[in-house]
C-alpha positions in Angstrom: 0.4 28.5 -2.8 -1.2 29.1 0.4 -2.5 27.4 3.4 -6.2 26.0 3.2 -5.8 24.9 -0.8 -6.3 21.4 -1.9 -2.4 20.9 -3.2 -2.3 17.3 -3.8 0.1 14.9 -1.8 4.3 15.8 -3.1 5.2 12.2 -2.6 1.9 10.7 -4.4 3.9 9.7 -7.1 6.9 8.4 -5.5 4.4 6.5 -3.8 2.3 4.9 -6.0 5.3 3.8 -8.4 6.7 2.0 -6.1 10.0 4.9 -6.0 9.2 5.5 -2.4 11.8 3.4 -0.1 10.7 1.8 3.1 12.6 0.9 6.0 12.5 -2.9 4.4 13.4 -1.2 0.9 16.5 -1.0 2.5 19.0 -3.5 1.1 22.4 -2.4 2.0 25.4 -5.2 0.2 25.4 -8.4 2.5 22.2 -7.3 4.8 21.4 -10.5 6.3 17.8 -12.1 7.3 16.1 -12.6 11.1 13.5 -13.7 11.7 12.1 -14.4 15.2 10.3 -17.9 16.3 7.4 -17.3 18.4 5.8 -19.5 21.3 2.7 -21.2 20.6 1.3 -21.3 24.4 1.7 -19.1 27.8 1.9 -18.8 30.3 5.0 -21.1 30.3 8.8 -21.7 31.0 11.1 -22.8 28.4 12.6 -26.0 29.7 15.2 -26.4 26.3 15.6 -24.7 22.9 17.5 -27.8 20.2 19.5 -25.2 18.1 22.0 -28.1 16.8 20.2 -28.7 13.3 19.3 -25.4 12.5 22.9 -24.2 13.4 23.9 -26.8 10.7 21.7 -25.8 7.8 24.1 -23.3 5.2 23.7 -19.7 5.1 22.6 -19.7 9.1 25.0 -17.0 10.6 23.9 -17.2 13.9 20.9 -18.0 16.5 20.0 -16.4 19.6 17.5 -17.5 23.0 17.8 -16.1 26.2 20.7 -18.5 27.1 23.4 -16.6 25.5 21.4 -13.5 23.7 23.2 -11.1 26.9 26.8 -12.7 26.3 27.1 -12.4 22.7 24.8 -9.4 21.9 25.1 -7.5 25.1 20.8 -7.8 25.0 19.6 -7.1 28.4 17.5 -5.5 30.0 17.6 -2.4 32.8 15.0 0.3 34.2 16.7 2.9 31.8 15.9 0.8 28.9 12.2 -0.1 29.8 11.4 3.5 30.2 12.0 4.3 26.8 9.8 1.5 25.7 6.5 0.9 24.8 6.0 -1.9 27.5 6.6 1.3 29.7 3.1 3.6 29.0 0.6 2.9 31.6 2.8 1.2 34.3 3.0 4.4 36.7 -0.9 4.9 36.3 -1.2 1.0 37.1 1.2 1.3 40.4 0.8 -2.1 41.2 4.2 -4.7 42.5 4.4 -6.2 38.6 5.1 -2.3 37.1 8.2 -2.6 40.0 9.0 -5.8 38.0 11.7 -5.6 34.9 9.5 -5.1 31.9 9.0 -7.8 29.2 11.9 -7.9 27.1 12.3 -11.2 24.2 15.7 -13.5 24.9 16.2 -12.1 28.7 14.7 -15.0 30.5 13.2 -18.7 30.7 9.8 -17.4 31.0 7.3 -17.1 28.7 4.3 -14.1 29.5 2.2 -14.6 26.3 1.7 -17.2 23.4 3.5 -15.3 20.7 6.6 -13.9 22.6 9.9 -14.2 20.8 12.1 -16.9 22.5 14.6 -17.4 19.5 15.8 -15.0 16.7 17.3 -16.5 13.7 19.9 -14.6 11.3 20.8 -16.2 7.9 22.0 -15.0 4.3 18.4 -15.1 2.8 14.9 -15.0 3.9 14.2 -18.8 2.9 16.8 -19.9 4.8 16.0 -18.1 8.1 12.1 -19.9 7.3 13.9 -23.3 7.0 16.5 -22.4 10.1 12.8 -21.5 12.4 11.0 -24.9 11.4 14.3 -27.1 12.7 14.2 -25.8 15.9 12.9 -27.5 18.8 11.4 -25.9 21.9 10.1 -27.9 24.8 8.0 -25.9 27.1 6.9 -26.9 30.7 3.2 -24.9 31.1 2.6 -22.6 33.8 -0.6 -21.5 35.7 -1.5 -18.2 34.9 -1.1 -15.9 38.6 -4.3 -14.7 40.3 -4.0 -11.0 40.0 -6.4 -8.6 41.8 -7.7 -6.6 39.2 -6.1 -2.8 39.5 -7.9 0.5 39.5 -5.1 2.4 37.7 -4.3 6.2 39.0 -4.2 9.5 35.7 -3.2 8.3 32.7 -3.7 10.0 29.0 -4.2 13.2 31.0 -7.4 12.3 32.5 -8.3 10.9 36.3 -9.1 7.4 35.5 -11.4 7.0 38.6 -13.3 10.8 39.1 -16.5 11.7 40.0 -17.9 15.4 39.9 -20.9 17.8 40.2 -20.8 19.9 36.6 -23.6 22.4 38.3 -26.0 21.3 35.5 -29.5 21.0 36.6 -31.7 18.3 36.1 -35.2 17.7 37.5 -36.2 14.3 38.7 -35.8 10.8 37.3 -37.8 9.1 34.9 -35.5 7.5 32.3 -32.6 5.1 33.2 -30.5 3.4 31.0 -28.1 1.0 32.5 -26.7 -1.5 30.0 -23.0 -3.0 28.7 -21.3 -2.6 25.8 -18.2 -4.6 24.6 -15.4 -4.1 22.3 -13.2 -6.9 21.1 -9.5 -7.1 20.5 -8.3 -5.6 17.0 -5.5 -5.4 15.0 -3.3 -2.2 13.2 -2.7 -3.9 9.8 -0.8 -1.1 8.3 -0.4 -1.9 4.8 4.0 -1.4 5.5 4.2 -4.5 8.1 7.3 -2.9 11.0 10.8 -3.1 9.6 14.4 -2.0 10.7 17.4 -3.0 8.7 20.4 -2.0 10.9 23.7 -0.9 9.6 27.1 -0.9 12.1 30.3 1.1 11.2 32.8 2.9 13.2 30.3 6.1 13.6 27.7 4.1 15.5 24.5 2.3 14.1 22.4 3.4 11.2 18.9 2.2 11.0 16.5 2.7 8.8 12.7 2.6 10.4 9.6 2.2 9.9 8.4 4.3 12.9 6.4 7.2 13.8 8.8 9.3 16.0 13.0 8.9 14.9 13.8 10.8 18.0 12.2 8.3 20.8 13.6 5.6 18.1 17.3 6.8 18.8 16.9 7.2 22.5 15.5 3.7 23.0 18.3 2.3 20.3 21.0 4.1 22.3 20.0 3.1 25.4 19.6 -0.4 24.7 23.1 -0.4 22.5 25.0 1.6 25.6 26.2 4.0 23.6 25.3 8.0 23.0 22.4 9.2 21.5 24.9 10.7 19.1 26.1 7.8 18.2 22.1 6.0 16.4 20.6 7.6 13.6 17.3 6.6 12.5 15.3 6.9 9.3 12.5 6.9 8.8 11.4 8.7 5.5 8.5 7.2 4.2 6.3 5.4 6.6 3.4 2.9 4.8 1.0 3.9 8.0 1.5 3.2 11.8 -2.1 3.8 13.5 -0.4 3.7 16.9 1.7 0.5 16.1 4.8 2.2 15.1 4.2 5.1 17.8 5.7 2.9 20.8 9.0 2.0 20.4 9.6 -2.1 20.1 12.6 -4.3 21.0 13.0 -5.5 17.3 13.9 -1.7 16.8 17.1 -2.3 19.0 17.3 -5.6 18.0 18.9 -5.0 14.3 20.9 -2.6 15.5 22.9 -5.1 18.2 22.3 -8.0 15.4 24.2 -5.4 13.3 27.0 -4.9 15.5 27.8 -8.4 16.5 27.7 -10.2 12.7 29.5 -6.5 11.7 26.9 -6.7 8.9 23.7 -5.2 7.9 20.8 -6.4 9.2 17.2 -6.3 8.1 14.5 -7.6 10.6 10.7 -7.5 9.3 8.2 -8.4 11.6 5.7 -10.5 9.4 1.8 -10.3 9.8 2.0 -13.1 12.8 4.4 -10.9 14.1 2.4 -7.7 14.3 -0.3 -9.1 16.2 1.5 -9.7 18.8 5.0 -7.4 18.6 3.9 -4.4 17.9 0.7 -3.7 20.3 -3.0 -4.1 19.5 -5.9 -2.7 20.7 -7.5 -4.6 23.6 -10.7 -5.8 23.9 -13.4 -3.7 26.3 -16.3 -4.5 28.7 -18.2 -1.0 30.1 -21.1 -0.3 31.5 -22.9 2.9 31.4 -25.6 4.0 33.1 -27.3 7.3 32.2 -30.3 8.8 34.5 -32.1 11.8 33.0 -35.7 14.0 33.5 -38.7 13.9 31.2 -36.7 16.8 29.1 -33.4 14.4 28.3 -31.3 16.7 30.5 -28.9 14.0 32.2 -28.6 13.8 36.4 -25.9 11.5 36.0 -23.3 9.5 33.3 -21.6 6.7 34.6 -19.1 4.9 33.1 -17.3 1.9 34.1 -14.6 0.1 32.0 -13.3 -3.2 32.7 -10.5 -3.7 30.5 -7.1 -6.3 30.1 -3.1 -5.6 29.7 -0.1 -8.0 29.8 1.3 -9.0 32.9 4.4 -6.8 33.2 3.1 -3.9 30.1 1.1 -1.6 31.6 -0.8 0.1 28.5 -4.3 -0.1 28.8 -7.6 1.4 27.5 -8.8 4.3 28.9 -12.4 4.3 27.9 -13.8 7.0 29.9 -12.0 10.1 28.5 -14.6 11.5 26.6 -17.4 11.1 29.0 -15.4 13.1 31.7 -16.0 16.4 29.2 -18.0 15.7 26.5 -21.8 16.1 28.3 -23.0 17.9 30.9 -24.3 15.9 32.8 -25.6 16.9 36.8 -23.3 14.1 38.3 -20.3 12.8 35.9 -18.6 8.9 37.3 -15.9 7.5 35.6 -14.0 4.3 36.4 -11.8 2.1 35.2 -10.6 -2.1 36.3 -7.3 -3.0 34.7 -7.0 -6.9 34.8 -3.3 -8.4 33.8 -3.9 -11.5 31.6 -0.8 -13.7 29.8 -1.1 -11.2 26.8 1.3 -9.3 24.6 0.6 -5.8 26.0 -1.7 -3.6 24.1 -0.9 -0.3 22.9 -2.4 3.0 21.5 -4.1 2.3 18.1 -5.7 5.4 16.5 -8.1 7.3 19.4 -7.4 5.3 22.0 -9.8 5.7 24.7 -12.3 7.8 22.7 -12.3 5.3 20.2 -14.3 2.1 22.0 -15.5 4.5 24.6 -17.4 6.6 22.4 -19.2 3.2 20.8 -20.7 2.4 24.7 -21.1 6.2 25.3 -22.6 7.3 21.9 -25.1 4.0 21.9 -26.3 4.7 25.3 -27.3 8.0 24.2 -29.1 6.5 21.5 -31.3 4.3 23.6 -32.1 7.1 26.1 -33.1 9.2 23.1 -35.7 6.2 22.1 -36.6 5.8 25.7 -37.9 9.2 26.0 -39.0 9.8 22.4 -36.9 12.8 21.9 -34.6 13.3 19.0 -31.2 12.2 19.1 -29.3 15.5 18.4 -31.5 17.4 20.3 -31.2 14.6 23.5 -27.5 16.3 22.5 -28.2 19.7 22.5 -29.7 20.1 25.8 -26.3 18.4 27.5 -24.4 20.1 25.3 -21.3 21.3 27.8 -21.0 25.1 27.1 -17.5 24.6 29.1 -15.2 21.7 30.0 -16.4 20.9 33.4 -14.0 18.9 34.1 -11.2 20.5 33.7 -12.8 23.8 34.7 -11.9 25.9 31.6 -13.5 27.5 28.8 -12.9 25.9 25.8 -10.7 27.3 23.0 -13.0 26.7 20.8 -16.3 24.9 20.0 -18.8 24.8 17.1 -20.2 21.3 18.0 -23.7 23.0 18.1 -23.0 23.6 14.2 -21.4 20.5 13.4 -24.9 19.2 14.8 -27.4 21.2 12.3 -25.1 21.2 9.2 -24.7 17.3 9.1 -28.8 16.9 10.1 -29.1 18.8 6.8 -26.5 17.6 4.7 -28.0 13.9 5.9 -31.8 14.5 5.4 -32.2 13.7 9.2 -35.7 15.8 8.9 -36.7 12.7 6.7 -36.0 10.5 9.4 -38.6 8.3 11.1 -38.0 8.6 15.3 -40.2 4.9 14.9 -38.0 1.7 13.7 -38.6 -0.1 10.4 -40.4 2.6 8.8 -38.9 3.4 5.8 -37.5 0.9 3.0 -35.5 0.6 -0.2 -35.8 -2.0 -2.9 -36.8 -4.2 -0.3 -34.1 -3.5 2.5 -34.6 -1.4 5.6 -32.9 1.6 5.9 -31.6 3.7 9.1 -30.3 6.8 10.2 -28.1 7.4 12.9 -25.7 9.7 14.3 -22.9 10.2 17.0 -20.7 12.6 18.4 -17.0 12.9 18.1 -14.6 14.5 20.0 -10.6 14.5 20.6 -7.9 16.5 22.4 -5.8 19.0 20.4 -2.2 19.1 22.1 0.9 20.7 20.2 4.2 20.3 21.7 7.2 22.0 20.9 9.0 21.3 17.2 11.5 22.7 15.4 12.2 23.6 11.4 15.6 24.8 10.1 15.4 26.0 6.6 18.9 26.5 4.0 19.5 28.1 1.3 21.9 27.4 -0.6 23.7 29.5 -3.6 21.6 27.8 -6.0 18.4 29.8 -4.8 16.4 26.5 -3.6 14.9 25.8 -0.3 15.1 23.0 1.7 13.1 22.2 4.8 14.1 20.1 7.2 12.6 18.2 10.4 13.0 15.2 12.1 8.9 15.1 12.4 7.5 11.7 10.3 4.6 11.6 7.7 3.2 8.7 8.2 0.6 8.9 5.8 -0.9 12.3 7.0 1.0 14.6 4.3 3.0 16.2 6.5 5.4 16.2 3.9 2.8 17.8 1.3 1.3 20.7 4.1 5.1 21.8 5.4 6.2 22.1 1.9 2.9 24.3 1.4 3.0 26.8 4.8 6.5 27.7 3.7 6.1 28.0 0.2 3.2 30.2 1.0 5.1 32.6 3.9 7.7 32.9 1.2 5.8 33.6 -1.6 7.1 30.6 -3.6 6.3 27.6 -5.7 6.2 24.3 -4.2 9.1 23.4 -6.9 11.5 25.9 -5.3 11.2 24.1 -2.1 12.3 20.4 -0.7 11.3 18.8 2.1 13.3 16.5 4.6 12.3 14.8 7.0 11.9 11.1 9.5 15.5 11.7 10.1 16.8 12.1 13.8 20.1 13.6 12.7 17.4 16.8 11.7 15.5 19.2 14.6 13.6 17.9 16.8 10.0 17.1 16.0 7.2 14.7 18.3 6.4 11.8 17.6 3.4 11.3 15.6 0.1 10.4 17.5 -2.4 11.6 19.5 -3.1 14.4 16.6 -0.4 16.3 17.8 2.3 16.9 14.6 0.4 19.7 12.8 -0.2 22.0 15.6 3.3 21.7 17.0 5.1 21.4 13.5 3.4 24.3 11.3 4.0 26.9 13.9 7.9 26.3 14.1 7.7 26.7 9.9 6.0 29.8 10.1 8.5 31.1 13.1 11.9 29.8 10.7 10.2 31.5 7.8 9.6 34.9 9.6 13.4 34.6 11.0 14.6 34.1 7.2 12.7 37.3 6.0 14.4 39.2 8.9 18.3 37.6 8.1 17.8 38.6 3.9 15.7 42.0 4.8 14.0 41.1 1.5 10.2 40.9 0.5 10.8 37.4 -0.9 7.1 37.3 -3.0 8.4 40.1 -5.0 12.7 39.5 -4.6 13.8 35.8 -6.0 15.7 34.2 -3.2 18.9 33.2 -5.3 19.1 37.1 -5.9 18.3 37.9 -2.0 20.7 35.4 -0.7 23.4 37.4 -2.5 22.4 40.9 -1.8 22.8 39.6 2.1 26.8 38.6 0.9 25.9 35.4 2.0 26.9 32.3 0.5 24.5 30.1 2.4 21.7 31.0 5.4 20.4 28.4 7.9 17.8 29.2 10.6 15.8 27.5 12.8 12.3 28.0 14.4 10.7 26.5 17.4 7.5 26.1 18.2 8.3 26.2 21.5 8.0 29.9 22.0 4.4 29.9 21.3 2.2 31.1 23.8 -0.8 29.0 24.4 -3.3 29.6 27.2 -3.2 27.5 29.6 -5.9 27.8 31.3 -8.5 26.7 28.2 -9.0 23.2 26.9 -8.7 22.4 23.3 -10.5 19.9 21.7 -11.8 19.2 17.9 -15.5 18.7 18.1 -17.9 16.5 14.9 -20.8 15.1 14.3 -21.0 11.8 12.0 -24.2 11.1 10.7 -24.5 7.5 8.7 -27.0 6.0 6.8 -27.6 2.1 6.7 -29.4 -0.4 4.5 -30.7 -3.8 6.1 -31.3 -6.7 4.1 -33.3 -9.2 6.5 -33.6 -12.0 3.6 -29.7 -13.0 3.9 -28.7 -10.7 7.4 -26.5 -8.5 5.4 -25.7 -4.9 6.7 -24.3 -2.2 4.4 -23.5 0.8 5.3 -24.6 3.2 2.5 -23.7 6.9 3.2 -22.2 9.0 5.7 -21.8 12.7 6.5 -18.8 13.9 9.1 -19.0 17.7 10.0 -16.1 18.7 11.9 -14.7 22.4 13.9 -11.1 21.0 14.0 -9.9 24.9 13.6 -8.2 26.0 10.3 -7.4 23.7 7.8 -3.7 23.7 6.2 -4.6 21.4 3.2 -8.5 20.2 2.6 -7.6 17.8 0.7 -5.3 16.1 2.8 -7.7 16.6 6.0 -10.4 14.9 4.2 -8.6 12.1 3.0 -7.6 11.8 6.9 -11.1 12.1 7.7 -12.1 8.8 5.5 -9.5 6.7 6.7 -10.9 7.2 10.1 -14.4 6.5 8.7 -13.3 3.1 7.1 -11.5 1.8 10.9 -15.1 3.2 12.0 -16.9 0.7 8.9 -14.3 -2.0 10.2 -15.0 -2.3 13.7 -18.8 -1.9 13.5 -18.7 -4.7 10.8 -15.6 -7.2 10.3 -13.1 -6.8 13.0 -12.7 -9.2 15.4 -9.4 -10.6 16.7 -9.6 -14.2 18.9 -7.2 -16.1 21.2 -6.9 -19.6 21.2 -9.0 -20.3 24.8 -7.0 -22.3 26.2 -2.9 -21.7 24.9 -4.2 -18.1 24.5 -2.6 -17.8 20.7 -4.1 -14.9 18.6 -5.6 -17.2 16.0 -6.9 -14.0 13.4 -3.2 -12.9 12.8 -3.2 -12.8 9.2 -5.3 -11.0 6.5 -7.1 -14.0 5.5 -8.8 -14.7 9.1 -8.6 -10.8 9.8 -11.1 -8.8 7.7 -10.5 -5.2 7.2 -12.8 -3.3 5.0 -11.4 -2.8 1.5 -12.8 -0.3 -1.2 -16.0 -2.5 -2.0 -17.2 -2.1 1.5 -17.1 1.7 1.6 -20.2 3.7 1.7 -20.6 7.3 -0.2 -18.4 9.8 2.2 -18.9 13.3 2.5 -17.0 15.2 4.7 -17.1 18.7 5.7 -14.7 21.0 7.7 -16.2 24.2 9.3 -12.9 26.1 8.9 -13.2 28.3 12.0 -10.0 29.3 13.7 -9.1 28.2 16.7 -8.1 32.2 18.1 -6.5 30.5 21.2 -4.1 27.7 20.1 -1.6 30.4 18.1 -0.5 30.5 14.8 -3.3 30.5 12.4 -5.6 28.4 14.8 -5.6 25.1 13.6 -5.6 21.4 15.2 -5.0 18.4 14.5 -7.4 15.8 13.0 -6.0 12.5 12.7 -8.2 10.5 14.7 -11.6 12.5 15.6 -12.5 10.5 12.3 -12.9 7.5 14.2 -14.9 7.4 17.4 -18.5 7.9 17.4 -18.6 5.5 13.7 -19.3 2.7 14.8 -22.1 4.0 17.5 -23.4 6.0 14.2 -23.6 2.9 12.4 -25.1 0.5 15.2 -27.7 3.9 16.0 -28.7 3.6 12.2 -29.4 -0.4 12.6 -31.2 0.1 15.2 -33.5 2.7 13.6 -33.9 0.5 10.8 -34.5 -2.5 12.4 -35.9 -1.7 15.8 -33.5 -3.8 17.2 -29.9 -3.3 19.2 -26.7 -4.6 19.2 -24.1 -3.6 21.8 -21.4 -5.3 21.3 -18.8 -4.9 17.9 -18.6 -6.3 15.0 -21.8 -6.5 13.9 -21.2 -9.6 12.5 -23.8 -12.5 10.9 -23.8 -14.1 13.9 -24.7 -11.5 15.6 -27.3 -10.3 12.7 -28.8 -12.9 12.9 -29.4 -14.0 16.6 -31.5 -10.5 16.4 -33.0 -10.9 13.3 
């Protein structure tokens, strides 16, 4: 078994039987119930919580508010604390006096920031009674005005200047196209199918809790903190996560919630946050208004990209979207602006959700391109081509590696773009219109340091362990397969452990980071076991090596920290989606019908795995150019689409035909054997793909997501 082969998932099984136990699988003897009640306006103050008939109902053990949640739970809140949370990402680039402010924490004070927060938590003996406990409590709240805030321009965040403007030295004759228009995003929702869950467990080694979360190490360190007691002292699992999409990547209150819950009752614990919750306890991804204005010559070649994003977080959070990332690198244009307006509203605060940044910047950036295209009746990939950056200007280094030109002519092919009409409305199937379109993708590649210890034991089987989470990717399936294949064995003479903080160190999972920092420290722990047994292990079983060495048992580690990467490159994964669309203009129904992704993400471990990756991105692409679309209440400000019912998400009916195709070139500069990660470049550019396609089919444009039948048919 080597890298690169389509080995199928090791837990697919596991997973689709229902053996697989998530963090709510969890039912330890006794675990109680809590639920959390949630305000239903903001901004407010809570003038009185009525626990008295709720506290009277059987099986209640106990309910909590901000009146005596620090007495009896030790819940408070602290600077040390807040750091460690997710309410914490963004609030140094924000600066302003409400980031000098405690952070929002539920039960630590009268006042209520967003319709939504928690302002009473609930613990019973089952589920239904916690339900019945929630609807007997009464909650009179006086309404506040929301403050007048001056919007802020935020200072670097997400490793890019969120106000910068720069010459690239790309030359560009003078003006005759300019394209100045505004795109907008709205507000949407994670919806993994595995809603957040931690069931807590307190004994006289500390607190146990089991998950759902995409990094167990930040887990334990904001658990500790918020406990007052040593990291030493938490463990957190976190061994099967049912998806996270930047949700579970922040680190929550109701995570350190079941663990003090835990301690106080001396009981297990189990807090699920239900769909309600999730929309506004776990982050979301905020809506977007941005401008862009592109100038260019009579050949396409750009004298300036601007783009301006106007975009909301909570009062006190301070995450917020940075749309502009990918137009500070992606094109090179003569002059390059980028600028972002944080406003704080009465919101929960937002928080990453798969490519944040690229993902609703590359809808207004990718469009615009689109219409310049039109506007000067030159092809869309080659409008492309001629601002193609040959290096990152804006970072002022080479890149590692990019074969975006490639991605480019392989996906025109693959796509039949040489069929396409540059004229709208010209070709037809069965009596629908049908489009083409494309966009480009493009996302960082980070890798930060991991490791992987490896024992062997007597026996002669391997076991691999990590504290790094799969939370859908198959990291499970791909470290399982690098060692397997340094050693020379079967994927049965290995096991993998891992989402457990007690194991090495691994990063959290996000930003497309936990291949290229993970794989490297297998292939380092591998190399030192070959070395400690002085064996050729393909040829030597490892039972028989393990006692040639006069060993009983051999544990070693390796980090991926002692790679050497070059600092002075940029590393990105570079695609090209192209997408095909069929318009129905009898009944305004949109369908998209095909699309082709060609991607240089560097080597591939597992192509079966990548793809799958790949596709999921595409379907949050199909989802937010067609059906998602969350709404607040105008005037209490309640998110009114938090369920499935009144949230569409596109299901297996809605998917087009997929084909997706990975260049496989090595990255020669990130180390090991040059790949990167891909876990969200499947995302941004879809939905400008998609809305490019309508608008060659149609003749007409959209700019703003979802493409909904309102919106279908106010154009039509």
């Amino acid at each position: 078994m080597v890298t690169g082969m389509s080995s199928p998932r090791l837990d697919g099984s596991e997973k689709v039987t229902g053996r697989a136990r998530y963090a709510a699988d969890h039912q330890p003897s006794s675990c109680a119930i809590a639920l959390a009640l949630r305000a239903d306006h903001a901004p407010a103050r809570i003038r009185a919580i009525d626990v008295s008939r709720a506290n009277a109902l059987p099986g209640v053990l106990a309910i909590y508010t901000h009146q005596n949640a620090a007495h009896e739970l030790g819940w408070v809140s602290s600077p040390d604390i807040d750091a460690l949370g997710a309410e914490a990402l963004g609030r140094q680039a924000l600066g302003d006096d409400a980031s000098d402010l405690p952070a929002y924490r539920p039960l630590t004070s009268d006042e209520v920031m967003f319709a939504g927060q928690w302002i009473a938590v609930v613990v019973a003996e089952t589920i239904e009674m916690a339900r019945q406990a929630l609807a007997l409590l009464h909650v009179d709240l006086e309404a506040q005005s929301a403050p007048s805030i001056d919007d802020i321009l935020p200072g670097p965040f997400f490793a890019g200047d969120m106000q910068h403007s720069f010459e690239t030295g790309h030359e560009a004759g003078a003006v005759v196209a300019r394209i100045d228009e505004t795109y907008e995003t709205p507000m949407q929702l994670h919806q993994p199918m595995e809603p957040s869950a931690s069931t807590a467990i307190w004994d006289e080694e500390g607190a146990t809790v089991w998950d759902s979360t995409q990094g167990t190490q930040a887990s334990r360190a904001y658990i500790a903190a918020s406990l007052g007691i040593p990291a030493d002292k938490v463990r957190v699992v976190s061994r099967y996560v049912g998806g996270g999409f930047g949700a579970k990547n922040q680190i929550w209150p109701h995570q350190a919630l079941a663990a003090h819950l835990a301690r106080r009752l001396k009981r297990p614990v189990r807090m699920q946050l239900t769909r309600q919750d999730m929309a506004v306890a776990s982050g979301h991804r905020s809506e977007t208004h941005q401008r862009v204005l592109l100038e260019a010559d009579s050949h396409g070649r750009l004298s300036l990209l601007q783009h301006d994003s106007l975009v909301p977080t909570s009062l006190r959070g301070g995450f917020f979207e940075p749309c502009g990332l990918s137009s500070l690198m992606l094109y090179s244009a003569q002059r390059v602006s980028v600028s972002h307006r944080v406003r704080r509203l009465p919101i929960s605060t937002p928080t990453p959700f798969r490519a944040p940044g690229e993902t609703p910047g590359s809808f207004a950036l990718e469009t615009a391109l689109d219409e310049l295209a039109d506007h000067l009746q030159i092809d869309p990939i080659e409008l492309r081509l001629r601002n193609f950056a040959a290096h990152d200007a804006y970072h002022n280094r080479p890149w590692s590696s990019n074969h975006l030109r490639e991605c480019y002519r392989t996906g025109a092919d693959l796509i039949g773009w040489s069929n396409r009409s540059p004229a709208p409305r010209q070709r037809s199937r069965e009596g629908r219109l049908v489009g083409l379109g494309m966009a480009t993708t493009a996302y960082p590649a980070p890798a930060l340091p991991a490791t992987v210890r490896l024992r062997l034991h007597a026996e002669g089987r391997l076991r691999i362990e990590t504290s790094a989470t799969d939370i859908g990717t198959g990291m499970r399936t791909i470290l399982a397969q690098r060692v397997a294949g340094e050693l020379g064995l079967t994927l049965d003479e290995v096991e993998v452990h891992l989402g457990d903080s007690s194991l090495p160190d691994a990063p959290t999972a996000g930003r497309s980071k936990s291949t290229a920092s993970v794989m490297p420290a297998a292939a380092i722990a591998c190399r030192l076991l070959r070395n400690m047994l002085s064996a050729d292990l393909r040829n030597v079983p490892l039972k028989t090596a393990l006692a040639a060495s006069g060993r009983s048992q051999i544990a070693v580690e390796g980090s991926s920290g002692e790679r050497s990467v070059s600092p002075d490159m940029s590393f990105y994964s570079f695609g090209a989606h192209f997408v095909e669309v069929e318009l129905d203009e009898r009944i305004c129904r949109l369908r998209v019908t095909r699309v082709v992704s060609v991607l240089d993400c560097g080597r591939i471990h597992n192509s079966k795995l990548a793809e799958s990756q790949i596709r999921g991105g595409i379907s949050f692409g199909v989802g937010m150019a067609l059906m998602e679309e969350a709404w607040r209440h105008p005037k209490t400000n309640r998110v009114m689409t938090d369920n499935l019912a009144d949230y569409a998400v596109p299901i297996h009916a809605d998917m087009p035909d997929v084909e997706v195709l990975f260049l496989d070139h090595p990255d020669p500069h990130i180390g090991d054997i040059g790949g990167r990660g891909l876990g969200e470049i499947g995302l941004p550019g879809v939905a400008a793909a998609i809305g490019n396609a309508l608008f060659n089919a149609s003749g007409r444009r959209l700019r703003s997501t979802p493409f909904s039948l309102d919106k279908l048919t106010g154009v039509l």
